[in-house]
ZAVEX-877194 format. One record per residue (C-alpha): residue number from 0; x, y, z. Coordinates in steps of 0.1 Angstrom, whole numbers, plus 5000, padded with zeros to 4 digits. Layout:
% ZAVEX-877194
(NUM,(X,Y,Z));
...
This chain:
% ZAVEX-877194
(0,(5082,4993,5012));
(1,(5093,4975,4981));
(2,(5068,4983,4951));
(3,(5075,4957,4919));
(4,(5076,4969,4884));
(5,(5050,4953,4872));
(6,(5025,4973,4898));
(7,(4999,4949,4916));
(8,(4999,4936,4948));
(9,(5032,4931,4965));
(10,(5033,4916,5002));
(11,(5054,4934,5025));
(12,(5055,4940,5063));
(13,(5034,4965,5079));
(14,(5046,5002,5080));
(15,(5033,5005,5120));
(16,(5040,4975,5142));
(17,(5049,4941,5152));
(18,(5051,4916,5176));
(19,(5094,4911,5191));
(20,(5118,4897,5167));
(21,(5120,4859,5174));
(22,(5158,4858,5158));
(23,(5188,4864,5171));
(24,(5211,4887,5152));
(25,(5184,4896,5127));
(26,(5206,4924,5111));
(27,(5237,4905,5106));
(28,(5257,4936,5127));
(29,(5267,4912,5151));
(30,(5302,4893,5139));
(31,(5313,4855,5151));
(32,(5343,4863,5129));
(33,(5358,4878,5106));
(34,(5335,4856,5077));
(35,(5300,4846,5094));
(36,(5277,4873,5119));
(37,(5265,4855,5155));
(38,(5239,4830,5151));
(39,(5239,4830,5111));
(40,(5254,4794,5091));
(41,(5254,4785,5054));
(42,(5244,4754,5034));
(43,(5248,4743,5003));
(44,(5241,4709,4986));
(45,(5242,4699,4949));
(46,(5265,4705,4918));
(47,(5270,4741,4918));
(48,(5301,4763,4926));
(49,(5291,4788,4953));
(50,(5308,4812,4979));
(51,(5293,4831,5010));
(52,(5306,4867,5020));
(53,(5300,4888,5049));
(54,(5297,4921,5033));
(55,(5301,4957,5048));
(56,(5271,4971,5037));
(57,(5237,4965,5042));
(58,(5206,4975,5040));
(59,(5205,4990,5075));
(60,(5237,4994,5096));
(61,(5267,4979,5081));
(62,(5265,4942,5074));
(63,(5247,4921,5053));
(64,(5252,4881,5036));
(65,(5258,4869,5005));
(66,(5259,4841,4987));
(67,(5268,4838,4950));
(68,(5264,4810,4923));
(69,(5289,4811,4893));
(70,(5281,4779,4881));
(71,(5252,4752,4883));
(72,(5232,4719,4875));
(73,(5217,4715,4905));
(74,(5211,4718,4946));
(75,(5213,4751,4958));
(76,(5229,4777,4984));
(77,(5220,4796,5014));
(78,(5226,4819,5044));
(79,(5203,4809,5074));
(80,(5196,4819,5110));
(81,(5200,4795,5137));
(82,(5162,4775,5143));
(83,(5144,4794,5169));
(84,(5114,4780,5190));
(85,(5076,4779,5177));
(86,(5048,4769,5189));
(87,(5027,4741,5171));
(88,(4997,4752,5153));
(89,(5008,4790,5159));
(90,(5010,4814,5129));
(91,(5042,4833,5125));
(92,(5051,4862,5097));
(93,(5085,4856,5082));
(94,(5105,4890,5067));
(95,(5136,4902,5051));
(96,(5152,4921,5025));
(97,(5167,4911,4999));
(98,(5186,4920,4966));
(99,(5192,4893,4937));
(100,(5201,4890,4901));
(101,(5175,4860,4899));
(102,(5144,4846,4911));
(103,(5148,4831,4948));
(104,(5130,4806,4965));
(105,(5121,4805,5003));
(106,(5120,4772,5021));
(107,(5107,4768,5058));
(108,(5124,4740,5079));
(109,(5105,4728,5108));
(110,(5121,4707,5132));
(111,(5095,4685,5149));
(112,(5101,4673,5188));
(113,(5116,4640,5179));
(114,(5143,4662,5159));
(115,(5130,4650,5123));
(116,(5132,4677,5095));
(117,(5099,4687,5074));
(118,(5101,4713,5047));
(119,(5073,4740,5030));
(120,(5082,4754,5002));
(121,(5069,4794,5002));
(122,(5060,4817,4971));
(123,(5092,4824,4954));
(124,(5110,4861,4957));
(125,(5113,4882,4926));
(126,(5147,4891,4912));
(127,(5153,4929,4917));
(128,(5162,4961,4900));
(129,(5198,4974,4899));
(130,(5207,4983,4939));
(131,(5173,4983,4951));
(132,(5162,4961,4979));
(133,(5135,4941,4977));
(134,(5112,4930,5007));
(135,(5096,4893,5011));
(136,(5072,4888,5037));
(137,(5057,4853,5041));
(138,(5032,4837,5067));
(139,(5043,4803,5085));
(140,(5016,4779,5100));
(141,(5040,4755,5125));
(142,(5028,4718,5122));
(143,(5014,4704,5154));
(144,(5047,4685,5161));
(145,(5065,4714,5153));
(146,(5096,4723,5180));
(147,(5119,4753,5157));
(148,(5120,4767,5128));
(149,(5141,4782,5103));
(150,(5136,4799,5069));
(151,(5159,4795,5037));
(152,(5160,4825,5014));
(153,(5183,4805,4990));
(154,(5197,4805,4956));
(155,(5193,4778,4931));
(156,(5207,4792,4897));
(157,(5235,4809,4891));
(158,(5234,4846,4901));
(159,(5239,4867,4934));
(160,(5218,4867,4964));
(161,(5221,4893,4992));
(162,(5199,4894,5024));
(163,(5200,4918,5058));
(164,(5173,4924,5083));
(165,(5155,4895,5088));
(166,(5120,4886,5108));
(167,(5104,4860,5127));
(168,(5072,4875,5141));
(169,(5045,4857,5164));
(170,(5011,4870,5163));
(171,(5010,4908,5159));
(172,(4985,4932,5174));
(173,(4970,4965,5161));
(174,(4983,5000,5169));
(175,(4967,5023,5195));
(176,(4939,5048,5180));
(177,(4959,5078,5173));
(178,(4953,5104,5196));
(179,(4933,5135,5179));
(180,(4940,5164,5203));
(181,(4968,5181,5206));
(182,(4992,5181,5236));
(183,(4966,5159,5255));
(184,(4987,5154,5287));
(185,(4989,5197,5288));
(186,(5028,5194,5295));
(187,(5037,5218,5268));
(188,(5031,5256,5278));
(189,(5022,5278,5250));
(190,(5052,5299,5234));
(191,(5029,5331,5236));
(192,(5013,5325,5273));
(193,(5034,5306,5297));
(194,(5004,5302,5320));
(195,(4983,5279,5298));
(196,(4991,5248,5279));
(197,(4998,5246,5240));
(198,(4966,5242,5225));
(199,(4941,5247,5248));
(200,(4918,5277,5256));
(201,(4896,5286,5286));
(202,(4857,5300,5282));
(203,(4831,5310,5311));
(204,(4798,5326,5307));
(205,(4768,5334,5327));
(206,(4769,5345,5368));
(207,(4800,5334,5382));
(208,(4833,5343,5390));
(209,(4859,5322,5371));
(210,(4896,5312,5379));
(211,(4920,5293,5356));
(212,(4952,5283,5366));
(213,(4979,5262,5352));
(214,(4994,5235,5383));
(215,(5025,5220,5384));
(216,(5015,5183,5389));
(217,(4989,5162,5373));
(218,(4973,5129,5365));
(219,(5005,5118,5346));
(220,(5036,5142,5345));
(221,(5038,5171,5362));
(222,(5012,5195,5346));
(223,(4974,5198,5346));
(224,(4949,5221,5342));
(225,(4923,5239,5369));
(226,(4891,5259,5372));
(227,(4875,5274,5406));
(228,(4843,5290,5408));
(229,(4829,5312,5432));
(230,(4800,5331,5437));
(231,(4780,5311,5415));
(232,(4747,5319,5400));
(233,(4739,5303,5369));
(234,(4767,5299,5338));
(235,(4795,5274,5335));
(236,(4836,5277,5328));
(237,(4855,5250,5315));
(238,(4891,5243,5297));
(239,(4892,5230,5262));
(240,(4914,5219,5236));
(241,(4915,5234,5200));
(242,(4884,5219,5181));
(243,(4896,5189,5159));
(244,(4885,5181,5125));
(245,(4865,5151,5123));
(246,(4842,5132,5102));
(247,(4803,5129,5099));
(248,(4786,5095,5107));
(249,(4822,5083,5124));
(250,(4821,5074,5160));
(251,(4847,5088,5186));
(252,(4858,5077,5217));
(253,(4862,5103,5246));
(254,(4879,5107,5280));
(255,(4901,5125,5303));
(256,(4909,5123,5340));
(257,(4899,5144,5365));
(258,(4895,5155,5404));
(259,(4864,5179,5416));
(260,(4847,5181,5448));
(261,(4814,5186,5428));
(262,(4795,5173,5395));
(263,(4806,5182,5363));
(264,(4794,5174,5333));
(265,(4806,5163,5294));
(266,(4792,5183,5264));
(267,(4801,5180,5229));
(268,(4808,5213,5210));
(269,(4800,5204,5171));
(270,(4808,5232,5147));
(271,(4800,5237,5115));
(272,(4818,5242,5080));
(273,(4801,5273,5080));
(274,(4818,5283,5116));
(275,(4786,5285,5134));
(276,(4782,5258,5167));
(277,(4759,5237,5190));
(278,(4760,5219,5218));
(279,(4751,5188,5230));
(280,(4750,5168,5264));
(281,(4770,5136,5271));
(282,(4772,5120,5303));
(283,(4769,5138,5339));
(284,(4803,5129,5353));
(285,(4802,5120,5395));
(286,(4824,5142,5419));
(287,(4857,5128,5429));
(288,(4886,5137,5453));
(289,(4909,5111,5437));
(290,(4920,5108,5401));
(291,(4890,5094,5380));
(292,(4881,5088,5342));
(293,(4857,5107,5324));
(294,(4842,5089,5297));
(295,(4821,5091,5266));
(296,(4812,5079,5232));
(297,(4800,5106,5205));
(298,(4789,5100,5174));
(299,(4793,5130,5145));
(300,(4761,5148,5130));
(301,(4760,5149,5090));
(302,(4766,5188,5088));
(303,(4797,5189,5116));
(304,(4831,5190,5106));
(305,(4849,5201,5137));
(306,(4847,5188,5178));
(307,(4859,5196,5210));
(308,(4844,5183,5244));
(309,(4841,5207,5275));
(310,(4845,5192,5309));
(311,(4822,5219,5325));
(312,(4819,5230,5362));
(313,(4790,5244,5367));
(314,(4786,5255,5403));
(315,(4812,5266,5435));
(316,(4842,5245,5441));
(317,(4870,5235,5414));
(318,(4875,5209,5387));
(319,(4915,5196,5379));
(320,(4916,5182,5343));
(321,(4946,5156,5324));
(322,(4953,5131,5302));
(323,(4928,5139,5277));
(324,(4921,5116,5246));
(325,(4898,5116,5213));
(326,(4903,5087,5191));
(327,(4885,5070,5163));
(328,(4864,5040,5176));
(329,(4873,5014,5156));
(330,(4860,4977,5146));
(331,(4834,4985,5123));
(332,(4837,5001,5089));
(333,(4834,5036,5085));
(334,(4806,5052,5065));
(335,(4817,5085,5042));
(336,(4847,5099,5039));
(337,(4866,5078,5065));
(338,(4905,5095,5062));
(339,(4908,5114,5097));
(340,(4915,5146,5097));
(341,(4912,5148,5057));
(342,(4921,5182,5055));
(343,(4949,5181,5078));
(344,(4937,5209,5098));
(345,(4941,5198,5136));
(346,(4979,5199,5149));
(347,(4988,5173,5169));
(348,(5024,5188,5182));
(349,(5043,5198,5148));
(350,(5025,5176,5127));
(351,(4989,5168,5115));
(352,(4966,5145,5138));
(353,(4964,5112,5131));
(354,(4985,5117,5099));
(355,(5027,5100,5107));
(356,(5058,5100,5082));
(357,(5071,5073,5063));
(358,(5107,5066,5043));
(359,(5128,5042,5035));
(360,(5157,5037,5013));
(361,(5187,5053,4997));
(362,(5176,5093,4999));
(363,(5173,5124,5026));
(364,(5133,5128,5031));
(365,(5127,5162,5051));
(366,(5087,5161,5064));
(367,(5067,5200,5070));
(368,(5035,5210,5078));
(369,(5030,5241,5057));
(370,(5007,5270,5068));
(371,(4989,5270,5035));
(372,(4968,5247,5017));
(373,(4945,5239,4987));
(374,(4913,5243,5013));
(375,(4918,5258,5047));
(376,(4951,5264,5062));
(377,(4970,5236,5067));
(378,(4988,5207,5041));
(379,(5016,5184,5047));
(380,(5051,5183,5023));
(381,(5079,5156,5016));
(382,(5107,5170,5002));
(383,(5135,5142,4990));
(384,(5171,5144,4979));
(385,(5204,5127,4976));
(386,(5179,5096,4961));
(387,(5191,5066,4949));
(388,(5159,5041,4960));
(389,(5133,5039,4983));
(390,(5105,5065,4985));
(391,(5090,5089,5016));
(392,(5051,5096,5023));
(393,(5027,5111,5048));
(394,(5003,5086,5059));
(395,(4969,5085,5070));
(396,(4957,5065,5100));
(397,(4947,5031,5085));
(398,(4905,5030,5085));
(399,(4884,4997,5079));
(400,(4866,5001,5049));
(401,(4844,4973,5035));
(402,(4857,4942,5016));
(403,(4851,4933,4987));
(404,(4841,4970,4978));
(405,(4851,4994,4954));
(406,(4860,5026,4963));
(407,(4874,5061,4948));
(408,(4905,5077,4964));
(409,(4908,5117,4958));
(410,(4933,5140,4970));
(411,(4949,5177,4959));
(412,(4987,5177,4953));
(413,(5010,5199,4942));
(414,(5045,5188,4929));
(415,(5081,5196,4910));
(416,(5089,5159,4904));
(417,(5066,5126,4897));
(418,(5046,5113,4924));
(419,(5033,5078,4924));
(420,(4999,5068,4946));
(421,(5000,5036,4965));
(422,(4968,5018,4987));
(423,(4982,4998,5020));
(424,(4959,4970,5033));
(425,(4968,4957,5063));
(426,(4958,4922,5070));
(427,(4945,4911,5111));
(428,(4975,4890,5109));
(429,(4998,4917,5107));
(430,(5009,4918,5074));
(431,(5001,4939,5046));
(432,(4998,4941,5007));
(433,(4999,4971,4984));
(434,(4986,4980,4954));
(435,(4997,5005,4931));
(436,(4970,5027,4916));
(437,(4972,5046,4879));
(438,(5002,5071,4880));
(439,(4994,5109,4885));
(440,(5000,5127,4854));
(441,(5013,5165,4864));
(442,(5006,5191,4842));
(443,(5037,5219,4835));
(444,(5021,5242,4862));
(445,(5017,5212,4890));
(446,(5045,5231,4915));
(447,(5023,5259,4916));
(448,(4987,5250,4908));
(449,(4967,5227,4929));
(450,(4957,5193,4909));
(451,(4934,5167,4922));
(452,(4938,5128,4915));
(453,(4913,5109,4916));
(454,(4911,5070,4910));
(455,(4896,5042,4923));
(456,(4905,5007,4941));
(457,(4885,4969,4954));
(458,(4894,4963,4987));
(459,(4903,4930,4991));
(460,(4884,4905,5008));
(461,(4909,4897,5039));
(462,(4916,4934,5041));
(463,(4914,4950,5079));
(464,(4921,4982,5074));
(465,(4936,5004,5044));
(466,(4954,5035,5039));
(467,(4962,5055,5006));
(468,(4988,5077,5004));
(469,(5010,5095,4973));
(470,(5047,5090,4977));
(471,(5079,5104,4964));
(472,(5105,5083,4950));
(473,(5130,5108,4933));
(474,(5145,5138,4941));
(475,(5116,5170,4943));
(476,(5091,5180,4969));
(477,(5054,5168,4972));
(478,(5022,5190,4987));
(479,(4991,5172,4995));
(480,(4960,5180,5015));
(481,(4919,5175,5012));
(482,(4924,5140,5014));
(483,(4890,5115,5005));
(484,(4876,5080,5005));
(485,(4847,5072,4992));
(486,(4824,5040,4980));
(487,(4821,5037,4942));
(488,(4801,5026,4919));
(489,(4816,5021,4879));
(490,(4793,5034,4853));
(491,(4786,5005,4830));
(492,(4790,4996,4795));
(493,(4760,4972,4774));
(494,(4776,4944,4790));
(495,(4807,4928,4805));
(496,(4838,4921,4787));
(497,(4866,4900,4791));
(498,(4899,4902,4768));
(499,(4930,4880,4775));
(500,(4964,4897,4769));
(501,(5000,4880,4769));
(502,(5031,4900,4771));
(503,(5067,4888,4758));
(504,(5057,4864,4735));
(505,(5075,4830,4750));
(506,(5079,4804,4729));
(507,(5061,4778,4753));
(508,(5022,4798,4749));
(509,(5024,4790,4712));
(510,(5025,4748,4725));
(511,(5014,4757,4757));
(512,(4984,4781,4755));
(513,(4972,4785,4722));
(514,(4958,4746,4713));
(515,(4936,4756,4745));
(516,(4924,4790,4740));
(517,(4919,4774,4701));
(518,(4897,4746,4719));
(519,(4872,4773,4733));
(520,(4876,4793,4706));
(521,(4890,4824,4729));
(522,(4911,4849,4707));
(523,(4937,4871,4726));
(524,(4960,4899,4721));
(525,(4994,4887,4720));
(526,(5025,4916,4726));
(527,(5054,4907,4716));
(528,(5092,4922,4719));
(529,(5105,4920,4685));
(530,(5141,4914,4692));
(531,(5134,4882,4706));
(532,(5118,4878,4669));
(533,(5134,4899,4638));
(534,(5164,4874,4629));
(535,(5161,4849,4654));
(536,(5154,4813,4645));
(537,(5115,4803,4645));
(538,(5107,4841,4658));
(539,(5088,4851,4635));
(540,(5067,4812,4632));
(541,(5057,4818,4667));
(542,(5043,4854,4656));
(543,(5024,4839,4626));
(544,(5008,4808,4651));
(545,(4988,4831,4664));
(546,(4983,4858,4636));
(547,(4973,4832,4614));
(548,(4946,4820,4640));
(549,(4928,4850,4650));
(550,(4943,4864,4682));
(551,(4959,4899,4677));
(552,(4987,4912,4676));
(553,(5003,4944,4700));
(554,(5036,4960,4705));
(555,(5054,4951,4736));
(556,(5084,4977,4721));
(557,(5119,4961,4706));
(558,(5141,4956,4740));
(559,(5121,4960,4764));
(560,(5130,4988,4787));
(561,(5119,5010,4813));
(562,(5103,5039,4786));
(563,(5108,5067,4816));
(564,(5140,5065,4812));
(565,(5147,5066,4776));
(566,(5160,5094,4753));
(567,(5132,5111,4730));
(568,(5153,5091,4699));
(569,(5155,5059,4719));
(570,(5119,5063,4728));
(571,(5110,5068,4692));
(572,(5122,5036,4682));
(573,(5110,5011,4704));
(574,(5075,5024,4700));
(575,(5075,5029,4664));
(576,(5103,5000,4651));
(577,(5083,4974,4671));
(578,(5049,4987,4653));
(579,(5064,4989,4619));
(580,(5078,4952,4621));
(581,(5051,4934,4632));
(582,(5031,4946,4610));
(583,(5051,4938,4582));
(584,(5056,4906,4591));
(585,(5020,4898,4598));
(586,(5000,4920,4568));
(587,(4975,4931,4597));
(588,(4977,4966,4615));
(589,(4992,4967,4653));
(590,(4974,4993,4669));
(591,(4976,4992,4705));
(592,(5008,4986,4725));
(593,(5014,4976,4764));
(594,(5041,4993,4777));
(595,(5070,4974,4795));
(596,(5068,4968,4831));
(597,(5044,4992,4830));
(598,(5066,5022,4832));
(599,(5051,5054,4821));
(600,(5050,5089,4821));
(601,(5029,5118,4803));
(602,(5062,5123,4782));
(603,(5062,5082,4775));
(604,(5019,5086,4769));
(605,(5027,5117,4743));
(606,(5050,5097,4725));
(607,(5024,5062,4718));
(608,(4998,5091,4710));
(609,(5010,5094,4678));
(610,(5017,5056,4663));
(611,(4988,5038,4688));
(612,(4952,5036,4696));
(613,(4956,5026,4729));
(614,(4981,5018,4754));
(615,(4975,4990,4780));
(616,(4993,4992,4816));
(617,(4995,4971,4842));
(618,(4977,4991,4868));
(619,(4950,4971,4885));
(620,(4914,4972,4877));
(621,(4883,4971,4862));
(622,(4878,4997,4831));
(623,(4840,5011,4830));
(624,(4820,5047,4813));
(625,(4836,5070,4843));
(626,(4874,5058,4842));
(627,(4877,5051,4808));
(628,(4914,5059,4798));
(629,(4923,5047,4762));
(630,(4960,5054,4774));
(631,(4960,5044,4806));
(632,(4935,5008,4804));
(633,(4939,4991,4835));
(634,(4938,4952,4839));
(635,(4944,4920,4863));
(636,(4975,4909,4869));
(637,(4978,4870,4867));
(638,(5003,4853,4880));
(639,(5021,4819,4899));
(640,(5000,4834,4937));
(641,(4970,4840,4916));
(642,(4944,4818,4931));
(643,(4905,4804,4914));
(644,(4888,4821,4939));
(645,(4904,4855,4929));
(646,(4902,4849,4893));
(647,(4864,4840,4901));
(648,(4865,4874,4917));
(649,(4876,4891,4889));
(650,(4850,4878,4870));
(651,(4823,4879,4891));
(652,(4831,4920,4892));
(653,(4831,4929,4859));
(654,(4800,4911,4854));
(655,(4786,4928,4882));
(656,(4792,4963,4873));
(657,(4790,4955,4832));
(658,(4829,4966,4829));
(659,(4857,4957,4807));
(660,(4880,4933,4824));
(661,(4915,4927,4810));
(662,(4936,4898,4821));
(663,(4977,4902,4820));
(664,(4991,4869,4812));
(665,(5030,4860,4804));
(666,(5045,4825,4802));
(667,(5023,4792,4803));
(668,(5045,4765,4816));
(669,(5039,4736,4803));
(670,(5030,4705,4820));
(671,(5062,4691,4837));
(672,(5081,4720,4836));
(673,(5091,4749,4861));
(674,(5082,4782,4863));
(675,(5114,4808,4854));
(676,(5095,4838,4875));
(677,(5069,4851,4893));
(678,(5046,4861,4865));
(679,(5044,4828,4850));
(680,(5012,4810,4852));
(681,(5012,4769,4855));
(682,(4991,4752,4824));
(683,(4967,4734,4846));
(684,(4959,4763,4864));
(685,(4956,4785,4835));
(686,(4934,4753,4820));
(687,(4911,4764,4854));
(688,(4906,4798,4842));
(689,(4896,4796,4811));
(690,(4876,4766,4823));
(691,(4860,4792,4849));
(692,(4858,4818,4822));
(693,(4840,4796,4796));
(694,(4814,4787,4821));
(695,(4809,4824,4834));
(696,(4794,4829,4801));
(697,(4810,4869,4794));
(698,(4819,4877,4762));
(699,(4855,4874,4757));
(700,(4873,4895,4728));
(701,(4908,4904,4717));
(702,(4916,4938,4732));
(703,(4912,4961,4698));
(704,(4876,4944,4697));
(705,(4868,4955,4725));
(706,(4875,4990,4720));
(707,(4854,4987,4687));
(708,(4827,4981,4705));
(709,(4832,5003,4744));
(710,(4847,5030,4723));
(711,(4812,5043,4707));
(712,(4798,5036,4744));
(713,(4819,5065,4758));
C-alpha cells in the first residue's frame, strides 16, 4: 500500500482479493523486443520532446516503462496496454503503480461498437517521493455503447513517468470468512501424540465405555476423526478442537461433516474470562451413513470470551467427524469489540486466527507469533530489515462497522523503531481507501515496556468493512496484541468551531481567496514558508495582504522539509528562523506552526515545544475535551477529490459533537486556470464551501482564537 505524505485518504487496491486481470502482459515481463513488452504501445501528440524506455527493473519482476519529457508546451506522452473488452454499463477498477517526478493524469479511452473514441478524464496521480512507488486505483463506468477500453497513465509536463503492474478488474467479490479453528480438516497429527490431530482433544464422562481413534480417510483428504461407544448408560464422548477466542454479542457460523449410524447432537461450550464453563444445546443432528453437514448458528453471551462446539455421541454405535469450520457471520455490523480473535490467542496453524501478514516494497519483513504477550500468552511480531520503501503489518480480518460513525481504535505495542497506525476500508466494489491515524509516540523504554495507542477514526459512509492495523516502515521490530474497536463518542466543547488554515502561502489565495473569505468576513491562519518570501520579489506584500486584514499568521518552517529527517541544527532553524521572520516582518506574534507534510516525531514535537503554542498536523479528524492534543491538532484535509457532500459532512460532525473542526487548505486556483497538484482546491468549489459554511451558521475563527477560547475548556 502507498500511504501520501500528506496523511488522509489515499485510494489503493484491496490488500485480499480481486476479480482476473483483464490485461494482457500487466507486468511488462513479457518482451515484443528488445524496446516495447507484448501487448504494450506508446503515444504521444503535441510540442514536447519525449522518449519511452523499456527498463530492467520494476516494481515486481524485472521490467517496467518509461516515458520521459525533457521539454514541453503542450500534448502529452504515454505507455498504454492494448484495449481489452468491457461490457457496457459494467463497473471495472483500474490499478498500477507508478513512480513520477510530477503530477500525472489518467485518461480512460472507450471505444464504442461503431469504433468511435470517447475519453473520461480520472482524478490525477500525485508525483512521488524519491524511489518510492506510488499506487493509483481508479473505478471505470463503461458507456452503454462501450466495446474496449484502455487507460492512459500519461505525462503532460516535463518530468519522468515510470509505471509496472497494471490492472483491469471486473466486479470483485468478498473473501471467504476466515476459518477460526485450527487444523479444521484434522490432517496434521500432533508432534507430541501421533494418534490425534494438532489441536484437537477428546472428553467422555458418565456410564460408557469410550473409543477414539484417528482414521486414515475422511470427508476431504485422507484423515478424520472417530468415536465408538459401547456399553452405554448415561454420559456422552465427543472430539473437539482447542476453544477459540471470540467475541460477545457477535454471531458465528458453525459446521462440520460427519457419518453416525445414530443421533448426535451440537452443543456449544462457552467459557469464561475467569476459566470457568457452560453449556448450551444447538441443534439435534439426524443419523447418517453417508457424509453429511452439521450445522448451526451461535450467537456469543456478554460474559464469554472463549468457544468450542462438541459433536456429541451419546449412546452405542460411532460418530466419524471432518471438515470442521467456525467463521464470523457476516453482513451486518458488529456490536462491541468487533476485531476477531483480539488477543491473538487461538492458533490457527503457525499463526493467529483470523489475523494474515502483509508487506510490500523494498525491505526483508520476517512475521512470528511470540509465546508471550501484554495479556495472555500469545502476540504477533514484524521484524523489517534491508528497507528502502514499503512497510509490513499483521492484519486483522476486515469487520463491518457502522458508517458514518466514529469509533476509537486501541491496541498494546511494543517497539525498537517508529511504528505508524493505518485504518483500511474496503469499499463493496472492491476497492479500498486508507487513512492514516495520529502517529504513535514511543517512549525510551517502548522495546521493553508494553504501551497502548489509543485514537480514534469516522468510518466513511460507502465503507463495507474496515481493518486497523500498526505497520513498520523502517528497519526494527514491532509487538502488538490486545487489539480493540469500539464506538465513540467525543466529549464536547461550549460549542462547535470551525478555523480555515492554508499552508505554503501561493501567491494566487492572496487574488484568489482572500477578496472572498474578506466578503464573509472569515479570518484564517495563513502558514507560510519563508524562503519563498525573505528576498523574493512581492513576498513579503503577499504576507502583509493578509496580516494587515485580520487572518493570522503561522510558521510553515523556511524550506520545507521532511522535519524526521533533519539534524538537531537543521531542525533548529527551520522552526525557529521561520518564527523569527515573520514576525518581524508582520509586528504580530507567530505562535503556532503546521509542520511540513506532516512529518513528525516526539524528537520533531520536542523541538516546536520550545518556540510554539501549538503544532497543527495533517492527521484527520475532529479535535474535542478527550483528544485534545495541542501538538498533535488534527484537521480535514481539502483537496481537488473533495466533494460538497463531504465537506457538508465535516460540518455537519463537528456541529454534532460541539468539536473543533480545522480545514487544510493550499492553493486556490483561480477561475480559468489549472490546478499544479492534488491538494489544490478550484475557486468555484472553494466559493461552495464557504457558501456551505456561512450558511451552517458555526463559528468560524483563526486557529490561535480558537485555542484562546477551547484551551480554558480543557
Amino acid at each position: 500500500m502507498a500511504l501520501i505524505a500528506m496523511g488522509g485518504l489515499v485510494y489503493a487496491a484491496p490488500s485480499g482479493w480481486a476479480a482476473t486481470n483483464l490485461i494482457a502482459n500487466p507486468s511488462v515481463e513479457t518482451a515484443a523486443n528488445a524496446t516495447t513488452p507484448t501487448a504494450w504501445q506508446t503515444g504521444a501528440w503535441g510540442t514536447n520532446a519525449t522518449t519511452f524506455s523499456y527498463l530492467s527493473t520494476g516494481h515486481s519482476g524485472t521490467r517496467s516503462v518509461k516515458v520521459q519529457t525533457t521539454s514541453y508546451t503542450d500534448g502529452d506522452a504515454k505507455w498504454y496496454f492494448a484495449p481489452v473488452a468491457v461490457t457496457p454499463n459494467a463497473t471495472y477498477t483500474f490499478s498500477d503503480y507508478y513512480q513520477a517526478t510530477v503530477s500525472t493524469k489518467l485518461i480512460v479511452q472507450f471505444t464504442s461498437a461503431g469504433n468511435g473514441l470517447s475519453y473520461t478524464e480520472l482524478a490525477p496521480a500525485p508525483a512521488t517521493t524519491g524511489a518510492a512507488w506510488g499506487q493509483a486505483t481508479r473505478t471505470i463506468t463503461a458507456p452503454a455503447d462501450a466495446q474496449s477500453v484502455t487507460v492512459f497513465h500519461l505525462l503532460d509536463a516535463v518530468g519522468t513517468l515510470i509505471i509496472d503492474d497494471v490492472s483491469l478488474t471486473g466486479e470483485t467479490t468478498a473473501p471467504p470468512p476466515v476459518e477460526l479453528v485450527a487444523n479444521a480438516s484434522v490432517e496434521v497429527a500432533s508432534a507430541t501424540n501421533p494418534g490425534q490431530p494438532d489441536g484437537w482433544a477428546t472428553g467422555a464422562w458418565g456410564g460408557n465405555t469410550a473409543t477414539f481413534s484417528y482414521p486414515t480417510t475422511g470427508h476431504s483428504g485422507s484423515r478424520s476423526v472417530k468415536v465408538t461407544l459401547a456399553n452405554y448408560t448415561d454420559g456422552d464422548a465427543k472430539w473437539y478442537f482447542n476453544p477459540v477466542t471470540v467475541t460477545p454479542g457477535v454471531s458465528y457460523s458453525f459446521h462440520d461433516w460427519y457419518q453416525s449410524g445414530v443421533e448426535t447432537e451440537l452443543i456449544a461450550q462457552f467459557t469464561r474470562p475467569d476459566g470457568t464453563s457452560y453449556y448450551q444445546s444447538m441443534a439435534t443432528v439426524p443419523a447418517s451413513s453417508a457424509w453429511k453437514q452439521a450445522t448451526s448458528s451461535i450467537s456469543i453471551p456478554s460474559d464469554v470470551n472463549k468457544l468450542t462446539v462438541f459433536h456429541v455421541l451419546a449412546a452405542n454405535g460411532s460418530l466419524t467427524l471432518d471438515d470442521a469450520s467456525l467463521t464470523v457471520a457476516g453482513g451486518t455490523p458488529i456490536p462491541g469489540n468487533p476485531i476477531p480473535n483480539a488477543s491473538v490467542e487461538s492458533a490457527a496453524g503457525t499463526g493467529p486466527a483470523a489475523w494474515e501478514t502483509g508487506a510490500w516494497g523494498g525491505n526483508t519483513a520476517t512475521f512470528s507469533y511470540p509465546t508471550t504477550g501484554h495479556s495472555g500468552s500469545r502476540s504477533v511480531k514484524v521484524t523489517v530489515s534491508n528497507y528502502t520503501d514499503g512497510d509490513a503489518k499483521w492484519i486483522h480480518q476486515a469487520q463491518p462497522l457502522v458508517p458514518n460513525k466514529q469509533y476509537r481504535f486501541t491496541a498494546w505495542y511494543r517497539t525498537n523503531t517508529q511504528p505508524h497506525v493505518v485504518a483500511q476500508f474496503n469499499h463493496h466494489d472492491g476497492t479500498a481507501a486508507y487513512l492514516t491515524l495520529p502517529l504513535p509516540l514511543p517512549a525510551a523504554n517502548a522495546a521493553t515496556t508494553w504501551q497502548q495507542y489509543s485514537d480514534t477514526l469516522t468510518v466513511p459512509g460507502d465503507a463495507a468493512s474496515v481493518s486497523v492495523y500498526l505497520l513498520l516502515s523502517s528497519n526494527g521490530w514491532l509487538e502488538t496484541d490486545d487489539y480493540s474497536l469500539e464506538p465513540y463518542t467525543p466529549a464536547g466543547f461550549n460549542r462547535p468551531l470551525v478555523s480555515l488554515t492554508f499552508d505554503d502561502g501561493y501567491e494566487d489565495n492572496v487574488t484568489s481567496a482572500l477578496p472572498l473569505l474578506q466578503a464573509r468576513n472569515f479570518k484564517t491562519t495563513q502558514c507560510f514558508i519563508t524562503e519563498t518570501i525573505e528576498g523574493v520579489p512581492g513576498g513579503p506584500a503577499n504576507v502583509m495582504a493578509f496580516a494587515n486584514t485580520g487572518h493570522e499568521i503561522c510558521s510553515h518552517t523556511v524550506t520545507h522539509p521532511f522535519l524526521t529527517q533533519l539534524s538537531g541544527a537543521q531542525l533548529t532553524n527551520e522552526s525557529t528562523h521561520s518564527q523569527q521572520y515573520l514576525q518581524q516582518l508582520t509586528g504580530q506574534a507567530v505562535p503556532n506552526i503546521a509542520s511540513p507534510y506532516g512529518d513528525y516525531n516526539a524528537n520533531v514535537l520536542n523541538q516546536l515545544k520550545l518556540s510554539y503554542r501549538s503544532h497543527r498536523t495533517v492527521d484527520a479528524g475532529y479535535n474535542s475535551k478527550d483528544n485534545f492534543d495541542i501538538y498533535r491538532i488534527r484537521v480535514q484535509n481539502v483537496d481537488l477529490t473533495t466533494t460538497s457532500a463531504e465537506f457538508q459532512s465535516w460540518l455537519d460532525q463537528a456541529e454534532a459533537t460541539n468539536t473543533w473542526l480545522v480545514l487544510v487548505y493550499h492553493r486556490i486556483v483561480p477561475t480559468g486556470a489549472s490546478a499544479d497538484g492534488d491538494y489544490d482546491t478550484n475557486q468555484a468549489a472553494f466559493e461552495g464551501q464557504l457558501n456551505a459554511l456561512r450558511d451552517s451558521g458555526l463559528t468560524v475563527k483563526t486557529y490561535n482564537a480558537a485555542l484562546d477560547e477551547l484551551v480554558p475548556q480543557l
